[in-house]
C-alpha positions in Angstrom: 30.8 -15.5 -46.3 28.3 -17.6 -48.9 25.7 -16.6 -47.2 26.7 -12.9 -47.2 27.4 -13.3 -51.4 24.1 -14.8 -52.2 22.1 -12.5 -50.2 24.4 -9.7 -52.0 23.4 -11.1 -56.0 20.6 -10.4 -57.6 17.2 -12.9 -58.0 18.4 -14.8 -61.4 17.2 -13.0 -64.1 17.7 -9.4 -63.0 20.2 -7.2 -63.5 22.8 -6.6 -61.1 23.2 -3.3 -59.7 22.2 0.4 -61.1 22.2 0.3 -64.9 23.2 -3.8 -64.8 26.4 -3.4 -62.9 27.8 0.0 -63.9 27.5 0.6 -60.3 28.3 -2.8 -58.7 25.5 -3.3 -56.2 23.2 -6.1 -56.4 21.2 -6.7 -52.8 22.2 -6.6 -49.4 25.7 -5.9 -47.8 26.8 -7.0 -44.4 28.3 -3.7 -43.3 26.3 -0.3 -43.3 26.8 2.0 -45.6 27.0 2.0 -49.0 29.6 -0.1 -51.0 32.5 1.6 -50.8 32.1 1.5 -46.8 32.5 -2.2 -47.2 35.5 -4.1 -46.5 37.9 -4.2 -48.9 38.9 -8.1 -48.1 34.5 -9.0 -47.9 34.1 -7.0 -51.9 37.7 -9.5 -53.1 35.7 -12.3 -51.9 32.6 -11.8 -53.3 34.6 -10.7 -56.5 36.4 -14.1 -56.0 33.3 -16.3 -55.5 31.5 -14.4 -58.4 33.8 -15.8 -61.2 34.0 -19.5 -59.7 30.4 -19.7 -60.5 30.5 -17.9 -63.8 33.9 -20.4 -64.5 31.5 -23.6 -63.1 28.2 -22.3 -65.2 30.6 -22.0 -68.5 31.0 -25.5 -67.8 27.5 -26.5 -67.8 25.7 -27.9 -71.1 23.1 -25.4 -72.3 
């Protein structure tokens, strides 16, 4: 499932998604389709997994 979520985010330094998120797609996603043919439990995990590394980068002197 890591594997899946870093493939998924954008290269650092780029914006994530049409218009930097408005539409939440960033790279590749492990079913076909689009992302709203995705499961719903693979999009909670990546949203999970997302804000444990923004939590762990807060963290993280300058």
């Amino acid at each position: 499932m890591v594997q899946f979520w870093r493939a998924y985010r954008p290269p650092p330094g780029r914006l994530a998604g049409m218009a930097g998120g408005i539409i939440p797609v960033a790279g590749h996603l492990p079913e076909g389709g689009g992302f709203g043919d995705q499961a719903a439990i693979m999009l909670d995990a990546f949203a999970i997994m997302s804000a444990a590394e923004a939590e762990l980068l807060a963290g993280e002197p300058g």
